[in-house]
C-alpha positions as CSV (number, residue, x, y, z in Angstrom):
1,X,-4.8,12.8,4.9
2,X,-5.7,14.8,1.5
3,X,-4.1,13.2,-1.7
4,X,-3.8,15.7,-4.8
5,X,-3.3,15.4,-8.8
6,X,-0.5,17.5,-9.5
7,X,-1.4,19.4,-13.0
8,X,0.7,22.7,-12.6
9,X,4.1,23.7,-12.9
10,X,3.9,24.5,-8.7
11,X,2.5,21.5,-8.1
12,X,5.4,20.0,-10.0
13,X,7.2,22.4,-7.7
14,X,5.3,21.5,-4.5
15,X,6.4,18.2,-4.7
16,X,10.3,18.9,-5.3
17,X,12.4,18.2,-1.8
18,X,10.4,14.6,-2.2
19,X,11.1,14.0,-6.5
20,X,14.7,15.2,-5.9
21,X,15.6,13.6,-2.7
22,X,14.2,10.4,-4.0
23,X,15.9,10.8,-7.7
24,X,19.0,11.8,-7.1
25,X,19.9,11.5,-11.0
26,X,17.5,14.7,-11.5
27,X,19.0,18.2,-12.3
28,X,16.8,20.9,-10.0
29,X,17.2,23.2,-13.1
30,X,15.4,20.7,-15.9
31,X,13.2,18.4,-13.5
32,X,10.1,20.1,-13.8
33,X,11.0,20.3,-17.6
34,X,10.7,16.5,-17.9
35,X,8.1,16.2,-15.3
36,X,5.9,18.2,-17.9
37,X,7.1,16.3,-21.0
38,X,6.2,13.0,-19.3
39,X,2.3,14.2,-18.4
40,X,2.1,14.5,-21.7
41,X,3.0,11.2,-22.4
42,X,0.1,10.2,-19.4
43,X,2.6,10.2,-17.0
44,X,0.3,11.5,-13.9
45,X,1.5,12.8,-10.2
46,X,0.0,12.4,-7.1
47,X,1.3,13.9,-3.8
48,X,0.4,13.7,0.0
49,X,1.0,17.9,1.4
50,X,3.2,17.7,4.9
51,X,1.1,19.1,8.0
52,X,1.6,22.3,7.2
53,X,1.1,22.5,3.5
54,X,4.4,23.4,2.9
55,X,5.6,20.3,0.5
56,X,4.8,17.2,-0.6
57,X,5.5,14.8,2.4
58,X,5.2,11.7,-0.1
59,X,4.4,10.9,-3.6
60,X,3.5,8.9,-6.5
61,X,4.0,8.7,-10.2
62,X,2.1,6.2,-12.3
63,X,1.4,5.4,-15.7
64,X,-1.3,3.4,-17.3
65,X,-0.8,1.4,-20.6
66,X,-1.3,-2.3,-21.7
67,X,1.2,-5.1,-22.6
68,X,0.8,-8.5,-24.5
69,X,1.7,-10.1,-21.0
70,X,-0.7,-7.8,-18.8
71,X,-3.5,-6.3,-20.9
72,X,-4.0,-3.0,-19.0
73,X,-1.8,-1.9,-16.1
74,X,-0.6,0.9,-13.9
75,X,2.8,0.9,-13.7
76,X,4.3,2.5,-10.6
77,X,7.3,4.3,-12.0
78,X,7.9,6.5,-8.1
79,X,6.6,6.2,-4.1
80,X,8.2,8.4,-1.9
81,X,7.8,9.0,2.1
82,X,10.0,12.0,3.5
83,X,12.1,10.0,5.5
84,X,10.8,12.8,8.4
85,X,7.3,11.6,7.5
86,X,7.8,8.2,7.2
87,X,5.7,5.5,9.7
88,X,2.6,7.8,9.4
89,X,1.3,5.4,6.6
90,X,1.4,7.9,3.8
91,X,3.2,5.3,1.6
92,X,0.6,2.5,2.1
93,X,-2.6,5.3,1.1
94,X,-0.6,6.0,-2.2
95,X,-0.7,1.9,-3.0
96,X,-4.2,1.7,-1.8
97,X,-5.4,4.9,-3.9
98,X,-3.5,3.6,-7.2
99,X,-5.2,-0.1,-6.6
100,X,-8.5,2.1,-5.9
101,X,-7.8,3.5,-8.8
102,X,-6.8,0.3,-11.6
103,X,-10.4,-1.5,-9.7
104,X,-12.6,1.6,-11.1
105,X,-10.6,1.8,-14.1
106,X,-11.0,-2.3,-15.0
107,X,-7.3,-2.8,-14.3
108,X,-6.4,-5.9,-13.3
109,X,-2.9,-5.2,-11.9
110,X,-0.6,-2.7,-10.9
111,X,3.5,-3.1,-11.0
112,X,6.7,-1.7,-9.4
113,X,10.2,-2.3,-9.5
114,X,12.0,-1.9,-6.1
115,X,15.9,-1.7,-5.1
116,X,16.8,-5.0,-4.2
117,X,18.2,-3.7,-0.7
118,X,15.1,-1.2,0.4
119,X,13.3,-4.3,2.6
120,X,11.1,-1.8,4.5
121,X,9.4,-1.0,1.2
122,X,9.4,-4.6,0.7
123,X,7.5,-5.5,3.7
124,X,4.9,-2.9,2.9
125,X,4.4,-4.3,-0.8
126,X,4.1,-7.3,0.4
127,X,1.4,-6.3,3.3
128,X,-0.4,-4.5,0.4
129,X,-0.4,-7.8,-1.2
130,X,2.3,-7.5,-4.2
131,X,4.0,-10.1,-5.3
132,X,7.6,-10.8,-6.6
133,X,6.0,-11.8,-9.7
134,X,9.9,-10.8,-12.2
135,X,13.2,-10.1,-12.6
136,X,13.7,-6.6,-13.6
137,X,17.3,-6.3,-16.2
138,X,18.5,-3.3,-17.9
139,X,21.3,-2.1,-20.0
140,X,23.1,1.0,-20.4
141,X,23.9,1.9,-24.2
142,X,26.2,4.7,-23.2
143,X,29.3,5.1,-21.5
């Protein structure tokens, strides 16, 4: 299993079936657009190619910045599986790369949000040792 940065406009593009099935709010036309926009705001890509090095078959976005409540942390903003590719343990290699990654760095955690009703993530969060450590509240300011 070969995990890769993606830095490039195709590797933005490499990844699309798995960014746009996962976000279904994203416009195909302006996605990449954003994608770039957000790297260079430290936003940072990572991707799993399917068997035949087609697409991405799962991926990660993650960002690294500190809070009065944290210090330093990655923040998990996307994980992905195909669903087609899902069971082969590509999502649980993202989580271990990323806590890999925050270990090297100094970090002393990483944080996710997750849909309340997606319990097959849950159980793998959990197994990977996350906790359910907030609640997680928004609000929309437009119409």
């Amino acid at each position: 299993m070969t995990l890769k940065r993606a830095t490039t406009v195709a590797d933005i593009r490499f990844c699309e079936d798995a960014i746009l099935q996962f976000r279904t709010n994203l416009n195909k036309e302006t996605y990449v657009d954003q994608t770039l926009r957000m790297m260079e705001e430290g936003f940072q890509l990572y991707y799993i190619p399917d068997d035949e090095n087609r697409r991405a078959a799962a991926f990660t976005g993650i960002r690294t910045y500190g809070m009065l409540r944290t210090g330093p942390m990655i923040y998990i903003d996307d994980l992905f599986t195909l669903p087609e590719y899902r069971g082969r343990g590509y999502g649980g290699a993202l989580l271990d790369w990323v806590s890999k990654m925050a270990r090297e760095a100094g970090i002393q955690s990483v944080h996710l949000d997750t849909g309340y009703s997606l319990h097959p993530a849950h159980r793998l969060y959990v197994k990977k040792g996350y906790i359910f450590a907030a609640h997680h509240l928004m609000q929309m300011t437009t119409s």
